[in-house]
C-alpha positions, 0 to 999 in steps of 0.5 A: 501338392505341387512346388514351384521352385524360382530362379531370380529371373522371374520372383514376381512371376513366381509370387503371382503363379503360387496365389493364382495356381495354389503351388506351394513356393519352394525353398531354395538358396541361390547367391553368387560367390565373389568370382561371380560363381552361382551357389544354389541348395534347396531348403525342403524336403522333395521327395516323391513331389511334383516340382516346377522350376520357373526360370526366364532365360532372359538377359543374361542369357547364360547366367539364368540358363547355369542357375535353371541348370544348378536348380535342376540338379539340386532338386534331381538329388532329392529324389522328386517324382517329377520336375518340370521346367518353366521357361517364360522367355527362352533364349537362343531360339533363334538359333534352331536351324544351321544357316552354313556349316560349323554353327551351333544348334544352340537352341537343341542343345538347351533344350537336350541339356534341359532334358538330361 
């Protein structure tokens, strides 16, 4: 069986995909400490699963892409077969293509990092 994992960008999205496509819903911690750092820790056993991560990239743009990114590790180390990412809004897409020299790619780094 399939496991969704969910950021806190999306958790009503997260309860309505897990009844609608029969995923089991992971168990993971996510908190913030005092200085605003984000903590994550996975609460089961992965191994040889199939996971999804679902996480919007929507306001705060950088906070949700650090806590998909922490999510991402936290899982690769418990040896899943395979993860995929779920992005309903993907932030910097707009920045895809370079209009003058010096700009970033924003939009290709995300998606390498997501990759890595």
């Amino acid at each position: 069986m399939s496991i969704l994992f969910s950021g806190r960008s999306n958790q009503k999205l997260a309860e309505a995909l897990t009844k609608r496509a029969g995923l089991k819903r992971g168990k993971i911690e996510i908190e913030n400490f005092s200085d605003g750092e984000i903590y994550v820790r996975v609460g089961e056993n992965i191994k040889n699963k199939e996971v999804f991560i679902l996480q919007s990239l929507n306001c705060p743009a950088g906070e949700n892409l650090c806590e998909l990114l922490l999510m991402a590790d936290a899982l690769k180390d418990l040896a899943p077969k395979k993860i995929s990412a779920i992005l309903p809004f993907f932030a910097y897409r707009r920045q895809e293509r370079k209009k003058e020299a010096g700009e970033a790619l924003a939009a290709k780094l995300v998606a390498r990092l997501l990759e890595t």
